[in-house]
PyMOL Python script that loads the backbone (N, CA, C, O; Angstrom):
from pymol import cmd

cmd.read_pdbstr("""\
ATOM      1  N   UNK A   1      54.550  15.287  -3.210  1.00  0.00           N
ATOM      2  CA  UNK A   1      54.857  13.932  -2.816  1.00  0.00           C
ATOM      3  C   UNK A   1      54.220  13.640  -1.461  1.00  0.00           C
ATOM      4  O   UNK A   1      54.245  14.486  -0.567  1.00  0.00           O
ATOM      5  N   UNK A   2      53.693  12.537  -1.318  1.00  0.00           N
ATOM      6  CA  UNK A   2      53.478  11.969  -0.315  1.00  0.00           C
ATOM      7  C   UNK A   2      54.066  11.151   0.251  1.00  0.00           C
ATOM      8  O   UNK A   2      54.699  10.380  -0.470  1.00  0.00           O
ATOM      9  N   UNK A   3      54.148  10.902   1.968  1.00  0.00           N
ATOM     10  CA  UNK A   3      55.243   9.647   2.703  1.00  0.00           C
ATOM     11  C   UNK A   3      54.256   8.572   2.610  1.00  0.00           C
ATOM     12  O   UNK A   3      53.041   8.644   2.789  1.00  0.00           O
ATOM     13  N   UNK A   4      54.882   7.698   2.341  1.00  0.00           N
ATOM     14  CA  UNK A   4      53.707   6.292   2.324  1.00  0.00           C
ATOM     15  C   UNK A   4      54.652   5.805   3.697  1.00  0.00           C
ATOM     16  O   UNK A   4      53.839   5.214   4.407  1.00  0.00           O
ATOM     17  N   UNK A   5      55.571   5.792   4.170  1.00  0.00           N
ATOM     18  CA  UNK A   5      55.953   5.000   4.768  1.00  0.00           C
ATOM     19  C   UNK A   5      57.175   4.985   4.986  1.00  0.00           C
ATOM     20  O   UNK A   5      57.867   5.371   4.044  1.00  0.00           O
ATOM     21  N   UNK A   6      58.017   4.482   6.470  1.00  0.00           N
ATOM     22  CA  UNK A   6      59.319   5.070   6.044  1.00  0.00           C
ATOM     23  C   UNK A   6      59.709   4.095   7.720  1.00  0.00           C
ATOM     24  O   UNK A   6      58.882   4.129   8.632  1.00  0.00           O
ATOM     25  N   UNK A   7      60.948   3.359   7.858  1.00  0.00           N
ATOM     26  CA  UNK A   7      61.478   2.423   8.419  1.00  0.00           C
ATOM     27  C   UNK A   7      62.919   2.449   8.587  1.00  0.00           C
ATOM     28  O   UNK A   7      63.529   2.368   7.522  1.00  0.00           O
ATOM     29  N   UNK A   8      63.711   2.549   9.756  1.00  0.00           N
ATOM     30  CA  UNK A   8      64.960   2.695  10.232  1.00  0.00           C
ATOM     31  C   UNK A   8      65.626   1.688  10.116  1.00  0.00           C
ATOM     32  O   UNK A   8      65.030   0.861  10.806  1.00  0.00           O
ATOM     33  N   UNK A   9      66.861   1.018   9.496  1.00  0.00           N
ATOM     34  CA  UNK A   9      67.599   0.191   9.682  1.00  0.00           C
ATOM     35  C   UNK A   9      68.875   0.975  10.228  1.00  0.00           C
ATOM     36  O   UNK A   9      69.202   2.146  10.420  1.00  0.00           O
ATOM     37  N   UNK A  10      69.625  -0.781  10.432  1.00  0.00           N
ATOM     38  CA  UNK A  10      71.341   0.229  11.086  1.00  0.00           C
ATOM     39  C   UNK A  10      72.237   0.280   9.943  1.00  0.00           C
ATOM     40  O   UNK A  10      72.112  -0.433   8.948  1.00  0.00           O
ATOM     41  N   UNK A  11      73.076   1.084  10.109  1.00  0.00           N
ATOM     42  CA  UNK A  11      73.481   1.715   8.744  1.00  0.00           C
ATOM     43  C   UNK A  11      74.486   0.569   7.540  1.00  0.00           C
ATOM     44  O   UNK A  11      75.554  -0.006   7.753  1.00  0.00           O
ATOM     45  N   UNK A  12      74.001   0.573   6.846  1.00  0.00           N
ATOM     46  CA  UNK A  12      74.677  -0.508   5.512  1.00  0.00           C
ATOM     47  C   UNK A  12      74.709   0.501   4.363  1.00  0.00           C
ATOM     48  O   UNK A  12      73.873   1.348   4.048  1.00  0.00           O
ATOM     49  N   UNK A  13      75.844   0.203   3.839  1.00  0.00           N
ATOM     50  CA  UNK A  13      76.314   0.653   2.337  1.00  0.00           C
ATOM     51  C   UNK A  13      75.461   0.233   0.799  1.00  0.00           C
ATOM     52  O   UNK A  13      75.222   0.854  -0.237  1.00  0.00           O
ATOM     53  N   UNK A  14      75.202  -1.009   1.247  1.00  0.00           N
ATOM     54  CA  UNK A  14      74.541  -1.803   0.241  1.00  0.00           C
ATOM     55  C   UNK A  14      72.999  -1.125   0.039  1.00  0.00           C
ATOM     56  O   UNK A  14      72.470  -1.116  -1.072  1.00  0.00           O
ATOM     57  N   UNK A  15      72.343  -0.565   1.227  1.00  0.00           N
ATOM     58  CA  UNK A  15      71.341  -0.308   0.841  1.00  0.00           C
ATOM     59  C   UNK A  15      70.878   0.993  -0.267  1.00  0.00           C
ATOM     60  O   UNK A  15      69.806   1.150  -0.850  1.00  0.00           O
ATOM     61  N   UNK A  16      72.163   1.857  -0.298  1.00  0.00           N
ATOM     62  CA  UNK A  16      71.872   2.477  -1.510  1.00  0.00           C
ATOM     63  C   UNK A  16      71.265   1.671  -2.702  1.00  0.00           C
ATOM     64  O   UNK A  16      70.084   1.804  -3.023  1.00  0.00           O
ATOM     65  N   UNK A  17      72.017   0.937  -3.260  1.00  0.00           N
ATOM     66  CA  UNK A  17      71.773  -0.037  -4.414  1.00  0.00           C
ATOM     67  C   UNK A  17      70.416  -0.734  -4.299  1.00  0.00           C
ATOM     68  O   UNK A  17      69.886  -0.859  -5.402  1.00  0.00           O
ATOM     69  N   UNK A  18      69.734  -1.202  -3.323  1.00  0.00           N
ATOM     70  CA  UNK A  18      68.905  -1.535  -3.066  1.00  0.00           C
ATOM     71  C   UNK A  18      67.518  -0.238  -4.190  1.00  0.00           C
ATOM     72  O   UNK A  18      66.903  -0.248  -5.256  1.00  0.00           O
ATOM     73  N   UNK A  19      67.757   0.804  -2.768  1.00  0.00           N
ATOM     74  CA  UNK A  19      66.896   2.096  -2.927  1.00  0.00           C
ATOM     75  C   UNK A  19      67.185   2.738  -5.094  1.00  0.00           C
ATOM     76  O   UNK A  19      66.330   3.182  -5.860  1.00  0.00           O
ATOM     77  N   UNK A  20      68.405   2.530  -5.304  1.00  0.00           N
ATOM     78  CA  UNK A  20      68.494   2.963  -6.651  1.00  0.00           C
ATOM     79  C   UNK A  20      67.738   1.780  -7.676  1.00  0.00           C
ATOM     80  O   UNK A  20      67.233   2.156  -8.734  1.00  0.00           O
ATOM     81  N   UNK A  21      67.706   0.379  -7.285  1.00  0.00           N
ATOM     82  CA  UNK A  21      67.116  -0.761  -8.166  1.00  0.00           C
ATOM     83  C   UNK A  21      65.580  -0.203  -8.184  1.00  0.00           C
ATOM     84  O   UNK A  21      65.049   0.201  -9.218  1.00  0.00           O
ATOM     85  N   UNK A  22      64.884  -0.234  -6.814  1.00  0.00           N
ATOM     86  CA  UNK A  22      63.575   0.514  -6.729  1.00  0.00           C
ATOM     87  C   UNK A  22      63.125   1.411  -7.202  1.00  0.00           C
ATOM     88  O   UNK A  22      62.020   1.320  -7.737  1.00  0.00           O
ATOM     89  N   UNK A  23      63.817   2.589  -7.173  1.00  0.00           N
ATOM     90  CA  UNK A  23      63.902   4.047  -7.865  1.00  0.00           C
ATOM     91  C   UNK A  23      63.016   3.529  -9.095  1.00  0.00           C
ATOM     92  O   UNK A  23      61.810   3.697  -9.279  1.00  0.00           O
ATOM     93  N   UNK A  24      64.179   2.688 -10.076  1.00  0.00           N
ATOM     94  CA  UNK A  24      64.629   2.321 -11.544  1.00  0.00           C
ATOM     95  C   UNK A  24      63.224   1.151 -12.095  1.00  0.00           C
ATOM     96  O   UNK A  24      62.874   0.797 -13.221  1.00  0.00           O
ATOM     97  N   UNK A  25      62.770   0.859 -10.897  1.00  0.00           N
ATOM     98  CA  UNK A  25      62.111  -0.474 -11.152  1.00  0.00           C
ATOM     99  C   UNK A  25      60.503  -0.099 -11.186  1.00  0.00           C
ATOM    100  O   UNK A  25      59.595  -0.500 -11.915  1.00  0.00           O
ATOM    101  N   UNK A  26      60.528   0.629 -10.334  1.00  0.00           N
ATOM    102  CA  UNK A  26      58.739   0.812  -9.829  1.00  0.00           C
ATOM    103  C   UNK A  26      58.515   2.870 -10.125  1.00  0.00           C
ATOM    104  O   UNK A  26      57.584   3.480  -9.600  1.00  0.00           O
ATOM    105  N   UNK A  27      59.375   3.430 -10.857  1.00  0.00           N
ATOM    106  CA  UNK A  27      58.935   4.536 -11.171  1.00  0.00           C
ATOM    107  C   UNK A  27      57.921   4.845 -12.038  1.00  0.00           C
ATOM    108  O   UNK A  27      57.520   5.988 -11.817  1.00  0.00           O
ATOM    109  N   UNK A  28      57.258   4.228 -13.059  1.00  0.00           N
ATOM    110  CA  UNK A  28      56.153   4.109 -13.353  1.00  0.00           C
ATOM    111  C   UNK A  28      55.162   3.852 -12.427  1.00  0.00           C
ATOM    112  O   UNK A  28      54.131   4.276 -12.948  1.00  0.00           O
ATOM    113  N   UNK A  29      54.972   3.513 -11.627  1.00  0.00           N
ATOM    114  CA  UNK A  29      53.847   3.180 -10.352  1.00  0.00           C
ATOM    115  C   UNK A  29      53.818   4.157  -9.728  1.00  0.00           C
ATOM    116  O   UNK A  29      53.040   4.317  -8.788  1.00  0.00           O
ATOM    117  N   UNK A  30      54.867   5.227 -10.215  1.00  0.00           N
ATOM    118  CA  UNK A  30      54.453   6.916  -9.192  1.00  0.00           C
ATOM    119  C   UNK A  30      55.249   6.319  -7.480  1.00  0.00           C
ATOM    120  O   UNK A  30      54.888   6.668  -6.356  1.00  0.00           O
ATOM    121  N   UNK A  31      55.946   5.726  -7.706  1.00  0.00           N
ATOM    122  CA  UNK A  31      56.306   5.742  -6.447  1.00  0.00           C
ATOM    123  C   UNK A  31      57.957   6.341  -6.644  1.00  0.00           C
ATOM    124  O   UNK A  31      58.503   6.457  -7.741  1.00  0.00           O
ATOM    125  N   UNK A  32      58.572   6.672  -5.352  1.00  0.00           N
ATOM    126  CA  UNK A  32      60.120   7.025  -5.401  1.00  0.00           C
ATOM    127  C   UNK A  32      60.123   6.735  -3.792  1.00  0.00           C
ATOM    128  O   UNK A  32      59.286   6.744  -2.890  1.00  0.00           O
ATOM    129  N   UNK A  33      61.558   6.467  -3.927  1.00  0.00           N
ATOM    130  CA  UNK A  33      62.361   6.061  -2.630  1.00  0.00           C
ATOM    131  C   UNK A  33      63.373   6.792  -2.026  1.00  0.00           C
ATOM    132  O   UNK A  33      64.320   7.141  -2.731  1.00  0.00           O
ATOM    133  N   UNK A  34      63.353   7.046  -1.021  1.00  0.00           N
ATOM    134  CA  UNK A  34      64.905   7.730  -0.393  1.00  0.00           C
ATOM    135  C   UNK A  34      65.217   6.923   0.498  1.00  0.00           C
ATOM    136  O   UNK A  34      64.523   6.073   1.057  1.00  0.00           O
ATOM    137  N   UNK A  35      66.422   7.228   0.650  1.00  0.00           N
ATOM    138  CA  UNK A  35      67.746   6.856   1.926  1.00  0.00           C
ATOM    139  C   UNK A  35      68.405   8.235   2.512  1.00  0.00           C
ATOM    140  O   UNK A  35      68.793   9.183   1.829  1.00  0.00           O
ATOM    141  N   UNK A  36      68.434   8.141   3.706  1.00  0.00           N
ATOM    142  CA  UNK A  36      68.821   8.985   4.414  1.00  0.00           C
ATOM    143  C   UNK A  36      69.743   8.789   5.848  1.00  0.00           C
ATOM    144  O   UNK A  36      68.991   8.381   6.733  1.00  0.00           O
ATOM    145  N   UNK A  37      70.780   8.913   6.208  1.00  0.00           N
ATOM    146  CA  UNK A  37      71.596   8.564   7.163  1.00  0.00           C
ATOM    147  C   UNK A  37      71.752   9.728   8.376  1.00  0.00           C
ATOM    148  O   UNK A  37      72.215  10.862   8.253  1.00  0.00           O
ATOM    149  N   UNK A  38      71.250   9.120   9.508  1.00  0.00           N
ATOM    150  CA  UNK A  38      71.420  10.253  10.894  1.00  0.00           C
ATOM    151  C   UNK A  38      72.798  10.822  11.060  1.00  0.00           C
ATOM    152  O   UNK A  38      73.531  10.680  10.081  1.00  0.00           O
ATOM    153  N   UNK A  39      73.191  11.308  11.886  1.00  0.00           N
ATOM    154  CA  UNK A  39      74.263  12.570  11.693  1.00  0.00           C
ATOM    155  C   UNK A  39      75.581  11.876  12.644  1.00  0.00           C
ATOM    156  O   UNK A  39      76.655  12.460  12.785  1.00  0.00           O
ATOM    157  N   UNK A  40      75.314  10.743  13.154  1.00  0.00           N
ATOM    158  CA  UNK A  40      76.599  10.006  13.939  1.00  0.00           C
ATOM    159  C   UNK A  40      76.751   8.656  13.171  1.00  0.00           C
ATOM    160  O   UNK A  40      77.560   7.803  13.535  1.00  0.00           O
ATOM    161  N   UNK A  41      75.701   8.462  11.788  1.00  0.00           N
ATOM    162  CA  UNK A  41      76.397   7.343  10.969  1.00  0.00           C
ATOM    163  C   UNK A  41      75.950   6.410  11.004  1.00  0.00           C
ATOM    164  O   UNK A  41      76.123   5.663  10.041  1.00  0.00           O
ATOM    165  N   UNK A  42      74.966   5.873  12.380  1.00  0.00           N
ATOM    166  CA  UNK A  42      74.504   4.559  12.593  1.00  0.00           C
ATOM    167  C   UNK A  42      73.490   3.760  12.165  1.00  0.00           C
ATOM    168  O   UNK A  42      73.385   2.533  12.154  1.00  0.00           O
ATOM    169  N   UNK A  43      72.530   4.899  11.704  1.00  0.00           N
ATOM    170  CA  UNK A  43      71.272   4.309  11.164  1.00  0.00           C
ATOM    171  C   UNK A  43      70.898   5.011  10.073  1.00  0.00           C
ATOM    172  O   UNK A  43      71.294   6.169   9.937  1.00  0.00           O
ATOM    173  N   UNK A  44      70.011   4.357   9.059  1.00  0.00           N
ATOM    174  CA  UNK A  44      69.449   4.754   7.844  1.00  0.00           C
ATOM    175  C   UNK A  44      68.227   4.602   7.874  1.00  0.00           C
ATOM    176  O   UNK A  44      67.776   3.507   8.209  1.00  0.00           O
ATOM    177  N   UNK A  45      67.534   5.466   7.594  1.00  0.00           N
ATOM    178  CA  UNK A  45      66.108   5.728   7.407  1.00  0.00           C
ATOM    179  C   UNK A  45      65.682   5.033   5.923  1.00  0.00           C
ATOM    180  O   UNK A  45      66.512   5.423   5.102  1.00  0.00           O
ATOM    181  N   UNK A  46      64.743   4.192   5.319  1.00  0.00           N
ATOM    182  CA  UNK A  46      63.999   4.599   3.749  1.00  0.00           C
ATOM    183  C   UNK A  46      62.427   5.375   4.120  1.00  0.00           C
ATOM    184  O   UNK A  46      61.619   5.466   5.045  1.00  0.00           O
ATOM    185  N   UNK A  47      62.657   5.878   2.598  1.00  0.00           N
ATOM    186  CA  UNK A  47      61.162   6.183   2.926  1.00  0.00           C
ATOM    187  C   UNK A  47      60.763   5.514   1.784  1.00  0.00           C
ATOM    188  O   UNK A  47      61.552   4.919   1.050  1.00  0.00           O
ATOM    189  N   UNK A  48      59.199   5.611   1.549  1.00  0.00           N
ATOM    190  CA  UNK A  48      58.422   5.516   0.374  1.00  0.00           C
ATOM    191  C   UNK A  48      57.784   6.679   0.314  1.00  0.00           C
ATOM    192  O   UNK A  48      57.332   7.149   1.359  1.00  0.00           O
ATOM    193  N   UNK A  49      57.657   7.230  -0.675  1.00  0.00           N
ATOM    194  CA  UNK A  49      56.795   8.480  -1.500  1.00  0.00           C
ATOM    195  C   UNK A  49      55.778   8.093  -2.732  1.00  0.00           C
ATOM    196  O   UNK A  49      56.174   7.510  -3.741  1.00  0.00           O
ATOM    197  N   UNK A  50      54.655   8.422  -2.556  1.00  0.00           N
ATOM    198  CA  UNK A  50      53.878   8.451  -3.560  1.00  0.00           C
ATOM    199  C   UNK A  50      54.062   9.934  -4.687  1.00  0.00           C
ATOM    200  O   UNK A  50      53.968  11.069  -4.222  1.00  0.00           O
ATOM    201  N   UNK A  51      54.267   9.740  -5.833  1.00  0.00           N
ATOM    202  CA  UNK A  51      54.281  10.885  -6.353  1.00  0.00           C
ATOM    203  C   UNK A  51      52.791  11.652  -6.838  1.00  0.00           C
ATOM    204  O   UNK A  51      52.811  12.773  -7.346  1.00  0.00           O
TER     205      UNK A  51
END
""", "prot")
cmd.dss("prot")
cmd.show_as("cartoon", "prot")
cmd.util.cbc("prot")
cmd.orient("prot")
């Protein structure tokens, strides 16, 4: 996998759902998404991955 790209927001619940619609939506295009949350809660990372 490759990082295509990857952007910090402050931390929201909702954005799982977001990252799982994407997953579901654009996995044929070889792409995948993560979410990831820093260790005091406040912010969430996505990334983009090229597969």
């Amino acid at each position: 996998m490759r990082l295509l790209a990857s952007k910090s927001f402050a931390s929201n619940d909702e954005l799982y759902k977001i990252v799982d619609l994407l997953n579901k939506t654009l996995k044929d295009f070889n792409l995948m998404f993560g979410l990831s949350k820093d260790t005091n809660g406040k912010t969430m990372t996505l990334s983009i991955y090229e597969v």
